[in-house]
C-alpha positions as CSV (number, residue, x, y, z in Angstrom):
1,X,5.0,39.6,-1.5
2,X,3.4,35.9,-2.2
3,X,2.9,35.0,-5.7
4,X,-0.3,33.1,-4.9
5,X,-2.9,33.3,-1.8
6,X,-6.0,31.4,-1.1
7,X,-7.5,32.0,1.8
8,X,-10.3,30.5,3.2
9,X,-11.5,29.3,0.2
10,X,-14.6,26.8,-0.6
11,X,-15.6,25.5,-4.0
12,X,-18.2,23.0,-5.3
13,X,-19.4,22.2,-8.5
14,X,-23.2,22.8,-9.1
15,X,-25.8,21.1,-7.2
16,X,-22.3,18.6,-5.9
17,X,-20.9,18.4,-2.2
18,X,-18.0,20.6,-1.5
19,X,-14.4,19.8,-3.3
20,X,-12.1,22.2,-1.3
21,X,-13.1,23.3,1.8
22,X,-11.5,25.7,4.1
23,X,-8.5,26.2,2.0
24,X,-5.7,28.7,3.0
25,X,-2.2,28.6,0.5
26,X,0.5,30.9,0.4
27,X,3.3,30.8,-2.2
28,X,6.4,32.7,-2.5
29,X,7.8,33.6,-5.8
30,X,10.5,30.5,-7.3
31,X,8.7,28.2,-4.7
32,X,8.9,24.1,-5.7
33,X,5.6,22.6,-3.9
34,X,4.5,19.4,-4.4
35,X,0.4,19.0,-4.3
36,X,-0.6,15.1,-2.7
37,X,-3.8,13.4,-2.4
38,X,-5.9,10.8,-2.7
39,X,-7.8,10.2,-6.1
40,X,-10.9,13.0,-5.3
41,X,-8.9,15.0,-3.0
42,X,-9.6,18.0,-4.8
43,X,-5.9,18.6,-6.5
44,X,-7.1,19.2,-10.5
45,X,-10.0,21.5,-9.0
46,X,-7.5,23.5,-6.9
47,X,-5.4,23.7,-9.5
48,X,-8.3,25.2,-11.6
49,X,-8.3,27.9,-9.2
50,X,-4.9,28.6,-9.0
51,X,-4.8,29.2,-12.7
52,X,-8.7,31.7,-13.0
53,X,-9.9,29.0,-14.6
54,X,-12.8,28.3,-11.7
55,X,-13.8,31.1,-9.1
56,X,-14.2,29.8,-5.5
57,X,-17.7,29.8,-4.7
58,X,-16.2,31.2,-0.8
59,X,-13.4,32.7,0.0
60,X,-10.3,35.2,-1.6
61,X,-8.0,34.0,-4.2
62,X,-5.0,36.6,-5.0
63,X,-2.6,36.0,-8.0
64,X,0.6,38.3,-8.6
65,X,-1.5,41.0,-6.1
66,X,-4.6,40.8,-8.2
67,X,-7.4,39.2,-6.3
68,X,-9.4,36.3,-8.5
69,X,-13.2,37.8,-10.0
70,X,-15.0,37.1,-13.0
71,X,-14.0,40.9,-13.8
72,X,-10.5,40.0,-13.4
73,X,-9.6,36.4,-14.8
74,X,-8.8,37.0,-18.3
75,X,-6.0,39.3,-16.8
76,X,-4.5,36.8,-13.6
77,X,-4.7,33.7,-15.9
78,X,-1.7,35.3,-17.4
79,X,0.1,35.2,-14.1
80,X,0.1,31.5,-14.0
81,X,0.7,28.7,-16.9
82,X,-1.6,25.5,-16.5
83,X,-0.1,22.3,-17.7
84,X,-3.1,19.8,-18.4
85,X,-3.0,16.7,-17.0
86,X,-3.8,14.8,-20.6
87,X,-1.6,17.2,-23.2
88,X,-4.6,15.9,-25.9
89,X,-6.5,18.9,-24.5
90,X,-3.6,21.4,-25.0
91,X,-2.2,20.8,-27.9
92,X,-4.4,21.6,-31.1
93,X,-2.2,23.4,-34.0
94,X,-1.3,21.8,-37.0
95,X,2.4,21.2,-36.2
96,X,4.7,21.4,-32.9
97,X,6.1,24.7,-33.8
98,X,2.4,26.6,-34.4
99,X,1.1,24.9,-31.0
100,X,4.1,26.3,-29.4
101,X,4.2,29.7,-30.9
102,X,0.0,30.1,-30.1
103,X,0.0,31.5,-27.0
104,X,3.4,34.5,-27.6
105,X,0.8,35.4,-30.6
106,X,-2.1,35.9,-28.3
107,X,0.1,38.3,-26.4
108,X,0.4,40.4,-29.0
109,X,4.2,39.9,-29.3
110,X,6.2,41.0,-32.5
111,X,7.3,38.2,-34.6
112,X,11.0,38.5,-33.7
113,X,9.7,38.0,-29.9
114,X,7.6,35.3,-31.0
115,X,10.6,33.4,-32.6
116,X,12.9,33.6,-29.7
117,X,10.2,32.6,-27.1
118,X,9.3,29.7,-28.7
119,X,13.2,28.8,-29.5
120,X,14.0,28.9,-25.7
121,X,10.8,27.1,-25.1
122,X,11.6,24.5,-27.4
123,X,15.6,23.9,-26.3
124,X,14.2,23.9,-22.3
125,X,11.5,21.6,-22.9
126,X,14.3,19.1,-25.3
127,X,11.9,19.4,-28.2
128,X,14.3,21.9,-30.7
129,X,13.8,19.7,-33.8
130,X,9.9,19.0,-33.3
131,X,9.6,22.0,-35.3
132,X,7.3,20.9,-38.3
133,X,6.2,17.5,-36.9
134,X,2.8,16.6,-36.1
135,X,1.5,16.9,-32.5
136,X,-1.3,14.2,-32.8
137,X,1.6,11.6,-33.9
138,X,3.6,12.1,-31.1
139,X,4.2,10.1,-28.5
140,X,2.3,10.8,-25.1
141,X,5.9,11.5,-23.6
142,X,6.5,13.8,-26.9
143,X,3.3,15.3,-26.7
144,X,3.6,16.7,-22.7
145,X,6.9,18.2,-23.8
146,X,5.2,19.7,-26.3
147,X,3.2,21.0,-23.9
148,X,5.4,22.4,-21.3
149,X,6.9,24.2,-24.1
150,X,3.4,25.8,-24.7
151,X,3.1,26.8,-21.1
152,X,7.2,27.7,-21.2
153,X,6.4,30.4,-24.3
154,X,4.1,32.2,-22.1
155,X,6.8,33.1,-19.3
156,X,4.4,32.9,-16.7
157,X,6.1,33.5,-12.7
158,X,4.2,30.6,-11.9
159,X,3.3,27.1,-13.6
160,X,1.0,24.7,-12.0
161,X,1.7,21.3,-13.2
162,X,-1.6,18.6,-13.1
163,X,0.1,15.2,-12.6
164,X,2.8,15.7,-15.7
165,X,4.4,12.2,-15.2
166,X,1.6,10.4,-15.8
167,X,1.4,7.6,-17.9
168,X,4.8,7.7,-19.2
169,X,7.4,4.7,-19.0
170,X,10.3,5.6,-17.5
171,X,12.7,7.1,-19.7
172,X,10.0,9.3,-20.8
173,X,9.2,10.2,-16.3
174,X,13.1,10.9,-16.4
175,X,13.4,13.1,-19.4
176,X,10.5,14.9,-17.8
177,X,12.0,15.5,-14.2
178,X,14.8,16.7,-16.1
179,X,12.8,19.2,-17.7
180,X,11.4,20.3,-14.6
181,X,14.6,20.9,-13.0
182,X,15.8,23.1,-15.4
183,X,12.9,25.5,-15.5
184,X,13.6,29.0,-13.8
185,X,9.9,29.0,-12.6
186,X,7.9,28.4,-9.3
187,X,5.4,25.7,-9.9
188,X,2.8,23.6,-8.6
189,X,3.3,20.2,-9.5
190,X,-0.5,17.9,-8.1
191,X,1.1,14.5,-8.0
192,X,0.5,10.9,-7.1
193,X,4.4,9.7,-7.1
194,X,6.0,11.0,-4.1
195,X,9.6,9.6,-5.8
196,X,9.0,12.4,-8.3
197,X,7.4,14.9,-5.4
198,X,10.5,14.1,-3.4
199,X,12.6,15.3,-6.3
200,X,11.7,18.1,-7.2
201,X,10.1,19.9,-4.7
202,X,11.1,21.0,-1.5
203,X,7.6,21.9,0.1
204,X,4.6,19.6,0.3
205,X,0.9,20.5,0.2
206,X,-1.2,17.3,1.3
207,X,-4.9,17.8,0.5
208,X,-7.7,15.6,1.1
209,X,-10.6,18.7,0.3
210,X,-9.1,20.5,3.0
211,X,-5.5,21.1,3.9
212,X,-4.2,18.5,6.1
213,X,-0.3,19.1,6.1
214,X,1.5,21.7,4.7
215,X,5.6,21.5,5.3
216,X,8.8,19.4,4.5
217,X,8.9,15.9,3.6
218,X,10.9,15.0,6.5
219,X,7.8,15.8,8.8
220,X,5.4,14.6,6.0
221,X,7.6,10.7,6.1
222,X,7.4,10.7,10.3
223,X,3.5,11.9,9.9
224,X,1.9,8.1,9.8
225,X,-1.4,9.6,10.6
226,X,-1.1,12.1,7.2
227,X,0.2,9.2,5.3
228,X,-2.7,6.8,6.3
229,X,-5.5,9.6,5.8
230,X,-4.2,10.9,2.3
231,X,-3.4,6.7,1.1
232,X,0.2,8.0,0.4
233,X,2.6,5.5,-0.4
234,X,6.2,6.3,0.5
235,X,9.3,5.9,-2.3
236,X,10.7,2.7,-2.2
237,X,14.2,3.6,-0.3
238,X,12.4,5.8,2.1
239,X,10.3,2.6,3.3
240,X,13.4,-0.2,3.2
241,X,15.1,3.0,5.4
242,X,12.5,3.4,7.6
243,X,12.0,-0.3,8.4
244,X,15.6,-0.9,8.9
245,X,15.6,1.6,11.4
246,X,12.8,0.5,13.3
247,X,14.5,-3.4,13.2
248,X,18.1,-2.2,13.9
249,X,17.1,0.3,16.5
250,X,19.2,3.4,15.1
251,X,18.2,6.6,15.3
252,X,18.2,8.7,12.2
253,X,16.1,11.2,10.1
254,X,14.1,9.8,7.7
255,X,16.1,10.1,3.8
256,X,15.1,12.4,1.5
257,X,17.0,10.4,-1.5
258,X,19.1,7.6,-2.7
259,X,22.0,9.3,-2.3
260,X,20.8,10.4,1.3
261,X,20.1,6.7,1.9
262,X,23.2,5.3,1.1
263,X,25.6,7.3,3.1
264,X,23.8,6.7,6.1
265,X,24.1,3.0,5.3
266,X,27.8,3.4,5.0
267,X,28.1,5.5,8.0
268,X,26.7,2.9,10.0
C-alpha cells in the first residue's frame, strides 16, 4: 500500500491563481524523493499538503490509508513529520531538551517513553549534549538539528523535509546530509541543490505547479528540456562530465557522483 497519494489534486490560495495544478504522487513506504523546482513552483505548498496542514481545494489526498478532510487532519498530520523550512518557526521551548520532548508529550506518552524518544532523537539528529542549552542561541545549523530531532521524537513513517540545507555553510550542509542518511524514515526532502538531491535520494519529483517529471536522475540529467523549464542547475561534476563527453565523443551514462565520475575517467 503507498504511504502517500495525491491524485488529481488543485490548490490555490484565496482570491490567488492556482499553485498546484493537476497533481498526481504516489509514495511507497521508506521511499527517498527529492522535490525540485523553480522559486514558485509550488514545493512549500505541496508540502503543506502532504503534511494536513492545507486541504486541496480539488482533488484526493490519502495519508497512511486515511484520505485528507477537515474531519480528518488532526488525525493524518500524525502520519507525517514536517520540517520547516526556517527552524525559527519550530522551535519555541525554553531549552533544546523541552522543544524536543514537546511533541512525545502531546501524544500522550508516559514519561519513561518520553525520555527514550527524545534520547534516540537527540543521538540521531548529533545533538545529545544540547540538553539544557538555549534554542534561540543556537546556531541556524544547531537550530535545524534541533529541529529534526523534534520531527524525529514523533516517529512519523514519513517526514517531509522543506529545503533543510538552506542557509548553512558547509560543514553545517554536511553534518546535515549525514543526518539524513542515517534516518530509518521515507521523506520528502523540496530542494534547490541537486548535489544534495543527488545524494540522498534516489527518486526525483520536478514540479513547476504541475508535475513535469517524475523518475531517476539519470533520465532527469539527459532531460534538457526539464532542466531548462524547471531553471535546474546540474552538480558541478555532473556538468564537467557531461561536457567532456560531448567534446571527447564517448559514450556513457551520465554520473550520479564523484566517485561515479572518477572511475569512468580512469576507465577511459
Amino acid at each position: 500500500m503507498d504511504v502517500m497519494r495525491l491524485e488529481g489534486v488543485w490548490f490555490r490560495y484565496l482570491e490567488s491563481p492556482y499553485a498546484l495544478e493537476d497533481v498526481g504522487i504516489a509514495l511507497k513506504e521508506g521511499e527517498h524523493v527529492a522535490l525540485v523546482g523553480p522559486n514558485g513552483a509550488g514545493k512549500s505548498t505541496l508540502l503543506h499538503l502532504m503534511s494536513g496542514l492545507s486541504i486541496p481545494t480539488k482533488g484526493k489526498v490519502t495519508i497512511g490509508g486515511t484520505e485528507l478532510t477537515k474531519k480528518d487532519a488532526v488525525n493524518v498530520r500524525r502520519k507525517v513529520g514536517l520540517l520547516f523550512q526556517d527552524p525559527d518557526d519550530q522551535i519555541f521551548m525554553p531549552t533544546v531538551w523541552e522543544d524536543v520532548a514537546f511533541g512525545p508529550i502531546n501524544m500522550g506518552l508516559t514519561e519513561d517513553d518520553v525520555r527514550e524518544r527524545v534520547r534516540k532523537a537527540m543521538e540521531l539528529a548529533g545533538i545529545s549534549d544540547f540538553g539544557d542549552r538555549v534554542p534561540h542561541r543556537l546556531s541556524i545549523g544547531e537550530k535545524k538539528r534541533v529541529a529534526i530531532a523534534g520531527v524525529l521524537a514523533m516517529s512519523p513513517p514519513t517526514l517531509l523535509l522543506d529545503e533543510p540545507t538552506a542557509n548553512l555553510d558547509p560543514q553545517g550542509r554536511r553534518d546535515l546530509v549525514n543526518i539524513l542518511r542515517s534516518i530509518p524514515q521515507g521523506f520528502v526532502l523540496a530542494t534547490h541543490d541537486l548535489s544534495v538531491a543527488f545524494e540522498l535520494a534516489q527518486r526525483v519529483i520536478v514540479l513547476k505547479k504541475k508535475v513535469i517529471y517524475d523518475g531517476d536522475f539519470r533520465g532527469l540529467v539527459e532531460d534538457e528540456a526539464v532542466l531548462k523549464e524547471a531553471s535546474l542547475e546540474l552538480p558541478s561534476f555532473s556538468r564537467l562530465m557531461m561536457k567532456w563527453r560531448d567534446a571527447t565523443g564517448k559514450e556513457f551514462r551520465p554520473p550520479m557522483s564523484v566517485q561515479e565520475s572518477l572511475e569512468l575517467l580512469l576507465k577511459r
